[in-house]
N, C-alpha and C positions, 0 to 999 in steps of 0.2 A: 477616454471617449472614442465613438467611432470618428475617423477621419475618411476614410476610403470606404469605397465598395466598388468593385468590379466585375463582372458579369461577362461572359462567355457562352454562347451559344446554349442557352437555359429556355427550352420553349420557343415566345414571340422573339425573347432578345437574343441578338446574334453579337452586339458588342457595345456595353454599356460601363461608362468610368464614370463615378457621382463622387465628389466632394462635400465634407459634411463639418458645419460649426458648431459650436458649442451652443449653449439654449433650446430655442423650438424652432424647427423646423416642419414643413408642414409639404404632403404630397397632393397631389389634385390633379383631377383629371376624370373622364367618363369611364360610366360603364363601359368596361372589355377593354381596354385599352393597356391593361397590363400590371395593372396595381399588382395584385396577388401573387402575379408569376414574382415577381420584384420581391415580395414580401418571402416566397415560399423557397427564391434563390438564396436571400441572403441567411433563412433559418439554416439551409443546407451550408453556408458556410460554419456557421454555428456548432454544429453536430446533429442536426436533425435528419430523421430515418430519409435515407437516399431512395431517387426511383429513377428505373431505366429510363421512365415517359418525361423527365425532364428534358432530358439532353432534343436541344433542335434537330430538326429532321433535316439526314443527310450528315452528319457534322459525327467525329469521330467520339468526340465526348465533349461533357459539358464542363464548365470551369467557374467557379465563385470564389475570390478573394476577400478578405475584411480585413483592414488595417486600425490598429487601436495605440492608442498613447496614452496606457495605463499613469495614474499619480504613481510616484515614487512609493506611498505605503498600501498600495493595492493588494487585494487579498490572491491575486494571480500570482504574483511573483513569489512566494514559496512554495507552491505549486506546480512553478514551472521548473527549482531551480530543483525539486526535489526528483522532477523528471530529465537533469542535467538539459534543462533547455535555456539558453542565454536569451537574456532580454534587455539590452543596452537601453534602448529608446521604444520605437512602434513595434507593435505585436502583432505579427502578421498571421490570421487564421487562412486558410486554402483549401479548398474542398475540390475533386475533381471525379466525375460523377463521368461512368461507361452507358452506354447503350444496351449494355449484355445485363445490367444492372451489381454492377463492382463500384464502389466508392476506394475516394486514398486520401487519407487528412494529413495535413502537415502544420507546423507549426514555426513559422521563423527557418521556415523549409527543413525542418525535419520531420523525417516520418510518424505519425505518432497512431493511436489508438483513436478511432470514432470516440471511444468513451472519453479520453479525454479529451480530445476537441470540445466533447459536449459539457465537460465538467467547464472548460474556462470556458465556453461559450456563454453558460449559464451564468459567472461571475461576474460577465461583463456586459449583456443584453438580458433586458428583459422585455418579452412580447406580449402585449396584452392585445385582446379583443374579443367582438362577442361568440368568438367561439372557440377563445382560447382561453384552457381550465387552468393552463400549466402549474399555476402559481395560487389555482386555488383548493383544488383536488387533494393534494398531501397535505394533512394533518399536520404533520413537521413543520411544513411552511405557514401555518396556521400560527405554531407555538415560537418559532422564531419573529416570525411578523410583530407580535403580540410581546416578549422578550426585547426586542431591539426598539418598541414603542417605548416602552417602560425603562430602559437603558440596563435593564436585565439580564444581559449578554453574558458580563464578567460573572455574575451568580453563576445563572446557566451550569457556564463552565468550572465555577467551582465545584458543583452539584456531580457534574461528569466527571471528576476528577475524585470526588471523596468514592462516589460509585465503585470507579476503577478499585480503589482503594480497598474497601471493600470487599468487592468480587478477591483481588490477589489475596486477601487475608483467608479468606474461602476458600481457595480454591488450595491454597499452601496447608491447611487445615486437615481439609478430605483427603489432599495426595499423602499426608503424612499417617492420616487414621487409614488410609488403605494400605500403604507399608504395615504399619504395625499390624491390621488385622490379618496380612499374607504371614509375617513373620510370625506371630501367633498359631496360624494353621499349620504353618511346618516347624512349630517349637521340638515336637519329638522327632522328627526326623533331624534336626539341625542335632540336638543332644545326641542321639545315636550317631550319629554320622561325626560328631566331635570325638566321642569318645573311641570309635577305631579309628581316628587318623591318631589320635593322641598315645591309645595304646599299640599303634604301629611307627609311630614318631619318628616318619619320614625327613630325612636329613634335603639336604640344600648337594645337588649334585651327586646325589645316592646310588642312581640308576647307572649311569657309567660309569663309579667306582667298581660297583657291583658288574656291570657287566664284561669290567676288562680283566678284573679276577677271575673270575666266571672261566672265561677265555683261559687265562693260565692254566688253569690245575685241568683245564678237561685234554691240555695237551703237555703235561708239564714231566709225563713219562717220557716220551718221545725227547724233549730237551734234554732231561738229565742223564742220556742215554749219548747225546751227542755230547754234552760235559764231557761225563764222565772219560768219553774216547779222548776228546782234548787234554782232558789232565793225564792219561796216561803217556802221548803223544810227548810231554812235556818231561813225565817223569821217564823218560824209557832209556836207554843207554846211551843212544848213539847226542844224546843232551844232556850229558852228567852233568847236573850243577857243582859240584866237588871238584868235578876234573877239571871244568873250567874257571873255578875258584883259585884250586893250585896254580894249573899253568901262569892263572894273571899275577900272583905274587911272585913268581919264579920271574917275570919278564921283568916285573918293577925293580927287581935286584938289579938285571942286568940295565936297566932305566943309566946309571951311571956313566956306562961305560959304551952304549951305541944310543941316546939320548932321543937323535932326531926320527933312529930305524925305530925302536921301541914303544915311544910312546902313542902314534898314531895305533897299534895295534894293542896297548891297555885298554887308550879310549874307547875303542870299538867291545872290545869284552865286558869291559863296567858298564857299557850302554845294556849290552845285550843281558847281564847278568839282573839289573833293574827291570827290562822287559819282560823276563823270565817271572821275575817275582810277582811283577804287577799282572801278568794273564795268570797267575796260577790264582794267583787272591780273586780275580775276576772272577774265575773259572768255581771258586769255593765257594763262594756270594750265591752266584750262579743258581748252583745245586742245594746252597739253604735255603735260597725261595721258591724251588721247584719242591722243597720237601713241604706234604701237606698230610692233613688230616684228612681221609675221605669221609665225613661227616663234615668238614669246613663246606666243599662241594655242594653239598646237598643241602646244607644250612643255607648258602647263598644264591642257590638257585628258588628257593623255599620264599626266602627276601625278594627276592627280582619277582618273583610271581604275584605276591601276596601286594607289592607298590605298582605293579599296571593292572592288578586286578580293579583296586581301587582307585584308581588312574580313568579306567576304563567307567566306572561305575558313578563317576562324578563329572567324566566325560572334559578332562584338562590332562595335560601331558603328565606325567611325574613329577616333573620341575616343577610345576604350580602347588604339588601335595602340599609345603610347606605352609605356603600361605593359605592353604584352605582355613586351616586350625587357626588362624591370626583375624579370616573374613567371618567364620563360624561365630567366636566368640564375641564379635565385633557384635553381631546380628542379634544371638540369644542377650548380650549388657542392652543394646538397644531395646530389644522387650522392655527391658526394666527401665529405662530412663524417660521410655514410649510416652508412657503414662504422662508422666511430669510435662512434656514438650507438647501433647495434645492437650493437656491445660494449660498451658500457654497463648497455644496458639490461638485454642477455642477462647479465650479472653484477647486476643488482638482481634479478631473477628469480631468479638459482640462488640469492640470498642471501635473500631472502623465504622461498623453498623450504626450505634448511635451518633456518631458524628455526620454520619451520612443524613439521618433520618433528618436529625438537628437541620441541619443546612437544607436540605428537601422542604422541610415545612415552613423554614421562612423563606422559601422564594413562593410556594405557593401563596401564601399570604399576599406578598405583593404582587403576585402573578392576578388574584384574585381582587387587589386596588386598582391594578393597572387596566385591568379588563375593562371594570367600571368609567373610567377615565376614555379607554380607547372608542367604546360605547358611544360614550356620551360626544365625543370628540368628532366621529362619523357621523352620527347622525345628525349633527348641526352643520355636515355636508351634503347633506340629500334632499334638502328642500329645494335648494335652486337647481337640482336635477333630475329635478321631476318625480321625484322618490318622495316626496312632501309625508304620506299616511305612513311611509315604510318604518322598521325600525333593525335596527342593526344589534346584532347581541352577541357576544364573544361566551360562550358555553366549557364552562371548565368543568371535570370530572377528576376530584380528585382520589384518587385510588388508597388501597392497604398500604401501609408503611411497608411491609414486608415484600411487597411486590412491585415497591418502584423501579427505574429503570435508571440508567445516565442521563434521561432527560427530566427526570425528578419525577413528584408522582402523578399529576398531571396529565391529561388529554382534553386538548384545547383544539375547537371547532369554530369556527364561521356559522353561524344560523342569522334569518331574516324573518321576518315577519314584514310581506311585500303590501298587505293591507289591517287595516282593523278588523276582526273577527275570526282570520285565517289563526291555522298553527301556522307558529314557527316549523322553521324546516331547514337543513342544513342548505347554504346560500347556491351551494353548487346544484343541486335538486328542486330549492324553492323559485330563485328567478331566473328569467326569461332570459335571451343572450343581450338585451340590450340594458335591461336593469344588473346584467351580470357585470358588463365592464366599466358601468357607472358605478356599480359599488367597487369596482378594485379601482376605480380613479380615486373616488372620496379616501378609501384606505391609504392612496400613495400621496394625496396631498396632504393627509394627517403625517404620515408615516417622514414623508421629506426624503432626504437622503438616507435615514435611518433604515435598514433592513431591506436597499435595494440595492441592484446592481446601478454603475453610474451613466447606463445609455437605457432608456424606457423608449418603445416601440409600441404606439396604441395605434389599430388597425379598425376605423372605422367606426370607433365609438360611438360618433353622434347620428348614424344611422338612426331612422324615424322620429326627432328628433328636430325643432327649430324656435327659431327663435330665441326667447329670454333662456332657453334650454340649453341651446346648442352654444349661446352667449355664455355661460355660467362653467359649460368644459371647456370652451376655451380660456377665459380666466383662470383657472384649475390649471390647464396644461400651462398656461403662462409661468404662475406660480412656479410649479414643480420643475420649469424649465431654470429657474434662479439658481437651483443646486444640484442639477445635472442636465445634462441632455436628453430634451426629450425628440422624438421624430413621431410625429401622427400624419397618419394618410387620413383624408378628410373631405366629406362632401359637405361639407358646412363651413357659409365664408363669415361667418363670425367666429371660426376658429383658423382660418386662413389668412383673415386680415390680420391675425394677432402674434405671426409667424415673424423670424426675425429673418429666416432664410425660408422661400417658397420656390418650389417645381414640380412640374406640370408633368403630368407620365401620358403620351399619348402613343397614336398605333399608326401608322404609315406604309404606303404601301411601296416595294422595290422590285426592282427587277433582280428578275432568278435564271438563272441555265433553263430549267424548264417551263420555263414561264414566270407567273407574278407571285410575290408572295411579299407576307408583312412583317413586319420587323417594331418593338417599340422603343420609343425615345424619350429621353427626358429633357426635360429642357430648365435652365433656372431663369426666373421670373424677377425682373425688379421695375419698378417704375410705370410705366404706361403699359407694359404688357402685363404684369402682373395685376395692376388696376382692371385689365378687361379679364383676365381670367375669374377673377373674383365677381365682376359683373356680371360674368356667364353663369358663375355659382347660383347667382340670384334673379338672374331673367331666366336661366334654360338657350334656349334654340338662339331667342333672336336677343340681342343686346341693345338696351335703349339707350339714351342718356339719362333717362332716370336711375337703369340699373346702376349706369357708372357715377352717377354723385351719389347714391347710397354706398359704393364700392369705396367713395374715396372717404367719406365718410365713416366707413367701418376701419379704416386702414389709418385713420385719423385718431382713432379713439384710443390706437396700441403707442402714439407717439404721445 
């Protein structure tokens, strides 16, 4: 429920703190004195459209706070946590509204979106009066109202839920028949285009096999030209392998007899007679890979061409050729198993669908009991206010199975019939703004806590209006004050005496830098001062003592 409101330099008020109880509370006060600014500050903490001409004159900008101490299972809290905003305890909304016309919302002092201010504003206030549609204009809010009368809710949402269901069966359906019919379009191209990578049967790292060969043989004269000087360098006199074959056997003999001069200089020969062998073997290797066929050349230039041709023409590097044939095939089987999985799917779709329809037509059913019920239930709220000839009608149209929606098939309106003889007419268009917020009270005292937010704000209702009239909404408001909060501003002290918390909004005048100017106040009322405000409700200008024993009187009847 609301706890706080705070007010900053908003129009008349330049600095306004009100504390708020749970039940009914009730605002009073004259004309001009400030109600509405009161009323149109606190919507702007809410999320309601901001205007530069709020902000008091002279003043940098204007400021509305609202403080709330949601229940533990309110529908805000995964709302807020989904927007990582912490809500331990009270839920502080803050509005802070330019002169230039810039607004800044915040929440538990984080910055947040207007839109969502307005989303949790919505969850947790609702404002009614006679010229506020807000809650009766959307259709939605028509079929929810009408849903959460009926305890329809859980349907509802099974109804949105098979929908979804549904729709995905759909939609997995179509995206799969559109695969196949793209794959179907390019069936000849995919066949031909399988068939030369298959009969070109591009290998796995072909291109730079190909191209370091390639390399070789276009320079592989030049190489065997440098061999071949190497091997002769090797084989040439002044490096006889025989001479130095001999000499090392002739040293070994003398090995015996100078052990330590000799063998350091074997060693060194047998090294070198083994390097000898191993560059010439090098050198012979060499020159049999340098030895080609010149047709190999051309064969292999023929290959490197014919694998970036096709490279090129499928627009993927070389390297991926391989796997084209592996995605190809993939593509043309899928054709063929197409079939099979689009009748599949097409049978999970008609069977989503009827399970959908199934569920859709029995909430309509009870949508179309409940209607009757809600009917009947309003209208034996409208004689005590002053709505006696009217009649209330909850108007369902239920649509083609094939074109329901997540809200089932359904479209669910408000109509009235405000006399006998008249047509009916949707309630927003039929009645007047004072027969309007008398039917959205009769609605919320039927309705109870069910399908509202937990703080209700009626602005004025009992406007033209007294008596056993004015008597009969404040019992209504009483009522509805048992299972949430209600706050009405009220020039009717048969709804003022019935308040459990009452203040007085009036207008005073202060001193300014440039002279005089007003400012409004609120003041809370109990006891003997509240007694004479409610006397003034009902004499006007001058206060009798008559007025005030009817006052204590009316204030008697709520104890």
């Amino acid at each position: 429920m609301l706890v706080a409101l705070s007010i900053r330099n908003i129009i008349l008020i330049d600095r306004l703190d009100l504390e708020f109880s749970g039940g009914l509370s009730v605002m009073t006060g004259e004309t001009g004195a400030g109600k509405s600014i009161l009323l149109d500050a606190f919507a702007l903490a809410l999320g309601a459209r901001g205007d530069a001409s709020l902000v008091r004159k002279s003043e940098p900008q204007g400021q509305v706070t609202a403080v709330f101490e949601p229940d533990p299972g309110h529908q805000v809290l995964p709302i807020l946590a989904e927007n990582g905003i912490e809500c331990s305890g009270q839920l502080i909304l803050r509005r802070v509204q330019t002169p230039e016309g810039a607004t800044r919302a915040f929440i538990n002092d984080q910055p947040v979106s207007v839109q969502l201010l307005r989303r949790i504003g919505a969850a947790l206030v609702e404002i009614h009066g006679q010229h506020d549609d807000r809650a009766l204009t959307d259709a939605a809010a028509h079929r929810r109202l009408l849903d959460a009368y009926g305890g329809l809710t859980a349907d509802a949402a099974g109804v949105a839920e098979r929908h979804e269901r549904w729709q995905a069966a759909l939609r997995a359906l179509r995206e799969h028949e559109a695969h196949i019919d793209s794959v179907r379009a390019n069936a000849d191209f995919l066949r031909h285009a399988l068939e030369e990578l298959t009969t070109l049967d591009p290998k796995l790292d072909e291109e730079e096999s190909l191209a370091g060969r390639r390399q070789l043989m276009m320079h592989a004269e030049r190489i065997a030209g440098d061999l071949e000087e190497a091997h002769d360098a090797l084989a040439g006199a002044g490096t006889d392998e025989a001479r130095l074959a001999a000499v090392l056997r002739k040293l070994e003999r003398q090995a015996v007899n100078a052990r330590d001069i000799v063998e350091p200089v074997t060693a060194s020969l047998e090294r070198l007679l083994v390097e000898i062998n191993e560059a010439r073997g090098a050198i012979e290797a060499g020159l049999a890979a340098t030895a080609f066929d010149p047709a190999e050349l051309e064969a292999s230039e023929e290959r490197l061409f014919a694998l970036r041709a096709l490279a090129r023409k499928h627009k993927v590097p070389v390297a991926d050729l391989p796997g084209l044939i592996g995605k190809f095939e993939a593509e043309l089987e899928a054709l063929d198993a197409g079939e099979h999985k689009v009748a599949s799917l097409r049978g999970a779709a008609e069977q989503a669908a009827e399970d959908y329809r199934k569920t859709a037509r029995a909430l309509s059913k009870r949508r179309h009991a409940t209607a009757a019920a809600l009917d009947a239930a309003v209208i034996a709220e409208l004689a005590p206010l002053r709505l006696d000839k009217a009649r209330f009608i909850t108007r369902i149209e239920t649509g083609d199975e094939e074109e329901g929606g997540p809200t089932g098939l359904d479209r669910v309106a408000f109509w009235v019939q405000t006399n006998p003889g008249t047509d009916p007419g949707l309630l927003m268009k039929v009645a007047s703004g004072g027969e309007l917020a008398r039917f959205m009270l009769a609605l919320k005292v039927v309705l109870a806590s069910r399908g509202s937010a937990p703080s209700l704000v009626f602005d004025e209702i009992d406007t033209g209006v007294g008596g056993a009239t004015a008597a009969a909404i404040g019992q209504r408001l009483l009522r509805l004050s048992q299972d949430m909060q209600v706050i009405a501003i009220t020039h009717a002290p048969q709804v003022a005496a019935l308040a459990g918390a009452h203040m007085r909004i009036v207008k005073e005048s202060m001193a300014a830098g440039d002279g005089e100017s007003v400012a409004t106040r609120v003041e809370a009322l109990e006891g003997e001062t509240r007694r004479e405000e409610i006397a003034r409700m009902l004499a006007g200008q001058t206060v009798t003592d008559e007025a005030r024993a009817a006052a204590e009187r009316l204030m008697e009847r709520r104890a």
